[in-house]
N, C-alpha and C positions, 0 to 999 in steps of 0.2 A: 065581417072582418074580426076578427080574433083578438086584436089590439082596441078594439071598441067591447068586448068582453068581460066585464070585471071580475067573474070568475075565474077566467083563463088567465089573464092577466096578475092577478092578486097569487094563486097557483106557480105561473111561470117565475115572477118574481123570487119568489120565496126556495125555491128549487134554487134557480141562480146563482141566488145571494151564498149559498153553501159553500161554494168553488169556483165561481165567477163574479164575483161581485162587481166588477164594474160593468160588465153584460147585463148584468141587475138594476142596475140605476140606466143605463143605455134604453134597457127593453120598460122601461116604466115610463122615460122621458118621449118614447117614439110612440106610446100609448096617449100620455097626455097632451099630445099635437096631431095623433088620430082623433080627436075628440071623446075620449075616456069621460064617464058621466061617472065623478066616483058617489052621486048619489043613489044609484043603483046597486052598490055594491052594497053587500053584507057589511057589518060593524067591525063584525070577528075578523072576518076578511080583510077588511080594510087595516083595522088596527094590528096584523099580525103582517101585510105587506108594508108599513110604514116600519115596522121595528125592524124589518131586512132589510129593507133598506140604509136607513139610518144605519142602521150596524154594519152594513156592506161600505158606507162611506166614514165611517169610521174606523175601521180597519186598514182601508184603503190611505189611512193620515188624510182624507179630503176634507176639512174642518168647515171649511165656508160652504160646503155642496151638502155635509149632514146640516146644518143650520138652515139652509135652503128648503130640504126636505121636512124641518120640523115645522117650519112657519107654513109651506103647503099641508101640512097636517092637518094644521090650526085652522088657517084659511078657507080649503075644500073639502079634506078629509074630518075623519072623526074627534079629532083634536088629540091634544099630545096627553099619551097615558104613562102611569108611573110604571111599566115594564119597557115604553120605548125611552122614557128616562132614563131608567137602571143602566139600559143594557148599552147607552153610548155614552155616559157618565164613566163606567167601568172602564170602556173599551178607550176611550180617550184619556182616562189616566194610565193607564197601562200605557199608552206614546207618548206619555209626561206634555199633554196640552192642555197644563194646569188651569192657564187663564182662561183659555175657552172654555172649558168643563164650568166654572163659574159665570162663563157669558152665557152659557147656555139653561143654567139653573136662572139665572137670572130672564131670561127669553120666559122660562117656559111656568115660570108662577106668577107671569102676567096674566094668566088666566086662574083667576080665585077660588075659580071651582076645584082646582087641580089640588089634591089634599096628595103627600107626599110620605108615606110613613115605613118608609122603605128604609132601615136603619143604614143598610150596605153605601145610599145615596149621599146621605149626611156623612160619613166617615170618608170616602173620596173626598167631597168637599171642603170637609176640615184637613185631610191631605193636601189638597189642591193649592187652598188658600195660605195652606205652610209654607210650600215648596216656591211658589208667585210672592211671596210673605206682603201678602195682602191679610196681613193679622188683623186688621181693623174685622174681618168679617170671620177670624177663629169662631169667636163666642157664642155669635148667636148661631151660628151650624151646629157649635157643638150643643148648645141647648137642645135644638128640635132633634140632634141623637140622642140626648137623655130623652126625650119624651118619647123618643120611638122604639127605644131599648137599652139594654147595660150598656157603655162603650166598653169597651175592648182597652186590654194593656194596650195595647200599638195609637188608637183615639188619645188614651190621656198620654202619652210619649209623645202625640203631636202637641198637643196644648202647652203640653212642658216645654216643648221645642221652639211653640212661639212665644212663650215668655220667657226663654231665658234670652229670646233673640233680643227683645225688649230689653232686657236686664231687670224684668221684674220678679225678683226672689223671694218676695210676699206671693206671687200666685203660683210659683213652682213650690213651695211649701205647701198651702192650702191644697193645692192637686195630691200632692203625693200625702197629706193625710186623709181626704178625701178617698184616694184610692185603699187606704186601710181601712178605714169604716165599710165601706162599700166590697172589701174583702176581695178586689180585684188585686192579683196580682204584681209587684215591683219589680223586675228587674236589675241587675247593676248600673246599664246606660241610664234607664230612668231615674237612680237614684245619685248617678255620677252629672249627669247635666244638674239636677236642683244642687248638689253638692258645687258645681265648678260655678253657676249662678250666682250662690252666696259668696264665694272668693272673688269674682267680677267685681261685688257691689262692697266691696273690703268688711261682708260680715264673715269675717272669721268666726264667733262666737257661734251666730245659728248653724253654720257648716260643723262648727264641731258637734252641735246636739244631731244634728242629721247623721253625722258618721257614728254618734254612740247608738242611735236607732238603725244603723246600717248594720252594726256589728252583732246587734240584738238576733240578726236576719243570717243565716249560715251560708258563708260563699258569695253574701252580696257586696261586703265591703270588700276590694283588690287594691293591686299596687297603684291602680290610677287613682282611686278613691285619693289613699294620702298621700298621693306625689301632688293631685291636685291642691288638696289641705295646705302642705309645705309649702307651695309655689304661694299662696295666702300669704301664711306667718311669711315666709323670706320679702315679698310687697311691703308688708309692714315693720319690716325691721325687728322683727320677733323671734331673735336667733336661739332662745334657747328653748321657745314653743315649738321651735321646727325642729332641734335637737331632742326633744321630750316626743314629739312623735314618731318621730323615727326609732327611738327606741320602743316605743306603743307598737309600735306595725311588728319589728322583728318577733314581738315578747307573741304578738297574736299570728305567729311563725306564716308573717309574710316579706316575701324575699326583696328586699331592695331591687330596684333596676339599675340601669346607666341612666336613667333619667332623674331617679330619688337621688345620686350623689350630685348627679347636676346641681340639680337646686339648692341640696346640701353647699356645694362649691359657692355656686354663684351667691348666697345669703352670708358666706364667713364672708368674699371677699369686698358685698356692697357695705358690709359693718366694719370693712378692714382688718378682721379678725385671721389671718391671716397664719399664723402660727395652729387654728384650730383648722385653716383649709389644708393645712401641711399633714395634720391628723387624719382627717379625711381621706383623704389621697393613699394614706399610709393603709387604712384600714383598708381600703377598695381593693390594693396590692394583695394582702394579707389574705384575703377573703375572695381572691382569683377572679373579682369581679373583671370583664371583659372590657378594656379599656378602647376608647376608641379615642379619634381627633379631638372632636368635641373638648371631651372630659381632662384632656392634657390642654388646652388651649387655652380655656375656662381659667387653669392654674397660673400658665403663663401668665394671661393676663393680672390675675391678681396680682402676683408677684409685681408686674414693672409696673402696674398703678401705684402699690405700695416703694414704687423705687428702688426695691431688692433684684436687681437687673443678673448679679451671680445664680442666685436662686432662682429666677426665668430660665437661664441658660443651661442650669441642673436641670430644670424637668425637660426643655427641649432635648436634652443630649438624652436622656432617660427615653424619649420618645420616639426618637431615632433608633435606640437602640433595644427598643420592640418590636424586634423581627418577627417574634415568634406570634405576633396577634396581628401584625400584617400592617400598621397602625403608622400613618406617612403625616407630616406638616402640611397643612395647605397654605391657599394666599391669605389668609388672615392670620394664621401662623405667625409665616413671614411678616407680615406687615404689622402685629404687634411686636415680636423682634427685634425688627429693625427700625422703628419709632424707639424704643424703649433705650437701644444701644446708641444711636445717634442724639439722642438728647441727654446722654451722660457722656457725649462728645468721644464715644469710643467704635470711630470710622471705621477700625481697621477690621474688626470683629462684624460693625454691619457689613461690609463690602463681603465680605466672606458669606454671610448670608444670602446675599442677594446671589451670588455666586451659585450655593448651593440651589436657591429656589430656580434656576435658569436651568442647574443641570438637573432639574426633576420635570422640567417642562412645565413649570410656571411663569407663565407671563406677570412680572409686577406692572403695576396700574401706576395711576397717575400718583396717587394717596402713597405708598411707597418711593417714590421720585422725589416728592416733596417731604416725606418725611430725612429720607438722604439728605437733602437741601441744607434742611432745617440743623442737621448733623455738621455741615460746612458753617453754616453761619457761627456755632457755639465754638467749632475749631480755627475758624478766620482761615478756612483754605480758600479761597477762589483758584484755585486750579483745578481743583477736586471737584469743585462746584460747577465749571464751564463743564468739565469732563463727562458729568452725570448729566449735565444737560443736554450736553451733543448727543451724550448716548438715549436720553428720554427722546428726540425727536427727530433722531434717526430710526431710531424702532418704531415707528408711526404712532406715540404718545402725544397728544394733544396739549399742550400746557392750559391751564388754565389763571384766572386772576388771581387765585393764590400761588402758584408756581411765582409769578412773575412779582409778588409782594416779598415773595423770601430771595428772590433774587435782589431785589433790591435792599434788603437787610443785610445780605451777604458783601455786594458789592459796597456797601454805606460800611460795612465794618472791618472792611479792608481797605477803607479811605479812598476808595475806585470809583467817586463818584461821576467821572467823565464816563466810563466802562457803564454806569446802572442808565444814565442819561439814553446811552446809543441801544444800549438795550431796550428800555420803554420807546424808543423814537421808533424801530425798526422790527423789534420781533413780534409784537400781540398782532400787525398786520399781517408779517408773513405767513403767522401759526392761523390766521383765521379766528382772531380772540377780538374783540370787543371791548378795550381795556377801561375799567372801571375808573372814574374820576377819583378815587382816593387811592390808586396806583400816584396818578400824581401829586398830590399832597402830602404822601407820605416821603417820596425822593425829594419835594421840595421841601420838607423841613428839615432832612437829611441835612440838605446841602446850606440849610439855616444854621444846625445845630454846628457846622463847621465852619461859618461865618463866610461860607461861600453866597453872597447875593445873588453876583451876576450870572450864577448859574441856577439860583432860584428861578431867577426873573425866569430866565430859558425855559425852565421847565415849565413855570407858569401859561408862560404863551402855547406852550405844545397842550398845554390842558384845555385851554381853551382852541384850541383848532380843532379837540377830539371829542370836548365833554362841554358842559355847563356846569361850573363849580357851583355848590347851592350856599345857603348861608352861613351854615355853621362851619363849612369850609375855610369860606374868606374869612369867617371868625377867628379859628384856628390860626391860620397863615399869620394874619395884622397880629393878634395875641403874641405868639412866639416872636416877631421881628420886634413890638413894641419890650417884650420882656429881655431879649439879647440887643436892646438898643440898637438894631440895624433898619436906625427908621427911615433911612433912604430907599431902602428894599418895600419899607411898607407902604412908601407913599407909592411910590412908583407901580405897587403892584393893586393901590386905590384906584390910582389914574387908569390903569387897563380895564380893572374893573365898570367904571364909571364910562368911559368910551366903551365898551361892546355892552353895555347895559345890564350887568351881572346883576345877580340875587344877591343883597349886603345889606346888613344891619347899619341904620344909619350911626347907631353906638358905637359900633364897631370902627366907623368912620373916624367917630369924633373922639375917640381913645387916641388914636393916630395922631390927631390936630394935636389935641392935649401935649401928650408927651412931649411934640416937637418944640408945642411952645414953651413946657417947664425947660426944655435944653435950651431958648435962643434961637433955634435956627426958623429966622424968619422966612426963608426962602422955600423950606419944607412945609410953614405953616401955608401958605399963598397956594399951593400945590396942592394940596391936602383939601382946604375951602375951597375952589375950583371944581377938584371932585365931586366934592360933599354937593354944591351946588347941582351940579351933573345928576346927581342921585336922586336928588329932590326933585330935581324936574321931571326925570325919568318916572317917579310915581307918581 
């Protein structure tokens, strides 16, 4: 039988494997259940049908069936050799089956005799081990490559890759001087990761020695180089390092991007220097740089940080009327805008925004809804305010706990406290909202701070039908009625505490007593001890 043949067999296989690889692993498995004696076979034989195979099931992505084939190697075959190694190391990074590539390195120098000096071997694995960023095992792979030969630029770009993954800017250093003595080649990526490493770890300083040794290098420092640098100094609030390199780059006639004034921008406006982002901006114009969202959006916002809400609405009208670069507001646009325009209580202008962003087919979000809100509260409209609202949740906007916190501001400051009452009783239900227990304490100090009790009390009991008010709550609450002398409010609101067995500082308690009995009213103090008692027993 032919399948009992090890010649024929070791032969057919290897044929197979060229254009049929799974016929290949089929016609060897139908061999070793005809009773195949692979100790009959040649070594040669043997060990060059075990690499077709394995490479046939490596190719095929069969990960767990080459693993099968190596341990039969081991087992009955000649054992696993550093060319059946190679050649399914390779073939299995090549299908990015990084982590098995290292199961399999690991499988296969269970056997000590196996000496491994195959440089191609170690460089996948130190690939492998990147890409899985099982970095624990970079080192020592890349050690047994030095001993097996030079690594290669692409070998120390990995090492690089797993330390900056680390954030370690001490060994992307050491690498890249390493790779100068050793006269291996640097690239810009290898010399732009150790460079963006040291700005990670806020060493600005060694990033600048690295970029005067990049500069030393012809065509290796670029515009990422020191837009990385910049994006450094601007982290650290070192606006005029970032303005001194920016003039560095140009003088070393490298062109600014859209992404150098970014940074430029965003470093005037986190220093608030604002009058120099105005410069900025002027020059980009000037010098036809290609302006896009971003870079007008950037301004925007500085400006209404800075509360110059005119000079926002300059550079939006400015941006709008960039036709010629194609250059449109998005929803973050808008919604810095329209925050900035509503919280200098100028409605009419935000509405008009929100307006335009609807006719450009932007849907605003919740964060825009509530910043509108927040615009009502500052102008005491509650018309304006239901209006926005019906219109947020009719458009299938969702409120959430803060929606329904600035509702309650709004209707507290248009003295509508019955109106914020039927609102917290009946909407966070209907909306599917979950309504936070300092929704309630916030209406019930409302309706403190307006000497309304009995509508405290109200809301109190709806707090507790939805929430468990914690300590510093009922703190809160007795504090304010004991400080507005409405200490019929606080006792009463001890007594509920004390019956459903709330969370309360017994101090808190006895601030209550206190007061009552500096005023005389004996009736409140009896009420109060009663509680207190209730309290104490309860812990």
């Amino acid at each position: 039988d032919q399948l009992q043949n090890p010649s024929w067999v070791a032969a057919a296989v290897q044929q197979l494997s060229r254009s049929q690889m799974q016929r290949s692993i089929d016609l060897y498995r139908s061999a070793t259940a005809a009773g195949l004696e692979f100790a009959s076979m040649r070594k040669s034989d043997a060990e060059a049908m075990f690499v077709a195979l394995v490479s046939s099931a490596a190719r095929l992505s069969q990960v767990d069936e080459a693993l099968r084939l190596m341990r039969e190697c081991r087992e009955k075959g000649p054992g696993i050799s550093v060319p059946l190694l190679s050649s399914a190391t390779k073939l299995l990074t090549s299908k990015h089956f990084f982590k098995e590539v290292i199961t399999m390195h690991d499988f296969a120098v269970e056997d000590k005799s196996l000496v491994i000096d195959d440089r191609s071997i170690w460089s996948c694995l130190l690939f492998c081990s990147v890409e899985s960023r099982v970095y624990a095992r970079c080192r020592g792979f890349f050690q047994h490559l030095k001993a097996s030969g030079k690594p290669s630029p692409k070998d120390y770009g990995n090492m690089i890759r797993a330390a900056s993954s680390q954030g370690d800017w001490h060994a992307c250093l050491a690498l890249v001087k390493e790779m100068r003595e050793t006269d291996v080649e640097i690239d810009s990526v290898i010399y732009n990761t150790a460079l963006a490493t040291c700005v990670s770890a806020s060493q600005t300083d060694m990033a600048r020695k690295l970029l005067n040794e990049m500069e030393s290098s012809d065509g290796v420092a670029d515009v990422i180089t020191y837009n990385t640098l910049a994006k450094g100094y601007g982290r650290a609030g070192q606006l005029d390092k970032c303005f001194e390199l920016y003039e560095h780059m140009r003088a070393k006639n490298i062109a600014p991007s859209q992404v150098t004034y970014g940074i430029l921008l965003d470093c005037c406006i986190n220093e608030k220097q604002m009058e120099k982002a105005a410069e900025v901006f002027d020059t980009m114009s000037k010098e036809g740089c290609v302006m896009n969202t971003v870079l007008y959006t950037t301004l925007i916002k500085g400006f209404a940080r800075a509360d110059q809400v005119d000079q926002a609405m300059k550079v939006y009208e400015q941006m709008r009327s960039d036709t010629a670069q194609g250059v449109t507001p998005d929803l973050i646009t808008f919604s810095i805008l329209i925050k900035a325009n509503s919280d200098a209580g100028r409605m009419e202008k935000s509405l008009q925004l929100l307006e335009t962003m609807m006719d450009l087919e932007l849907a605003p979000d919740e964060v825009v809804f509530n910043n509108l809100l927040s615009g009502c509260v500052r102008t005491m409209d509650a018309a304006l305010g239901r209006r926005l609202y019906s219109n947020m949740v009719q458009g299938g906007m969702r409120p959430s706990n803060a929606t329904f916190s600035i509702l309650i501001r709004l209707y507290s400051a248009c003295k509508l406290l019955d109106e914020a009452f039927e609102m917290l009783r009946v909407e966070p239900a209907a909306r599917g909202v979950k309504p936070e227990s300092r929704l309630y304490v916030q209406l019930a100090q409302a309706c403190l701070r307006e000497r309304q009790g009995r509508r405290a009390l109200e809301v109190y009991k709806l707090m507790l039908a939805h929430a468990s008010p914690t300590t510093a709550m009922h703190g809160s609450l007795l504090g304010m009625c004991v400080k507005l002398n409405m200490l019929d409010s606080a006792v009463e609101i001890l007594a509920l505490a004390a019956e459903s067995g709330g969370r309360l500082d017994i101090r808190d308690a006895e601030s209550v007593r206190e007061a009552a009995s500096r005023k005389k009213k004996s009736q409140l103090v009896e009420a109060a001890s009663e509680a207190i008692s209730k309290l104490r027993s309860a812990t």
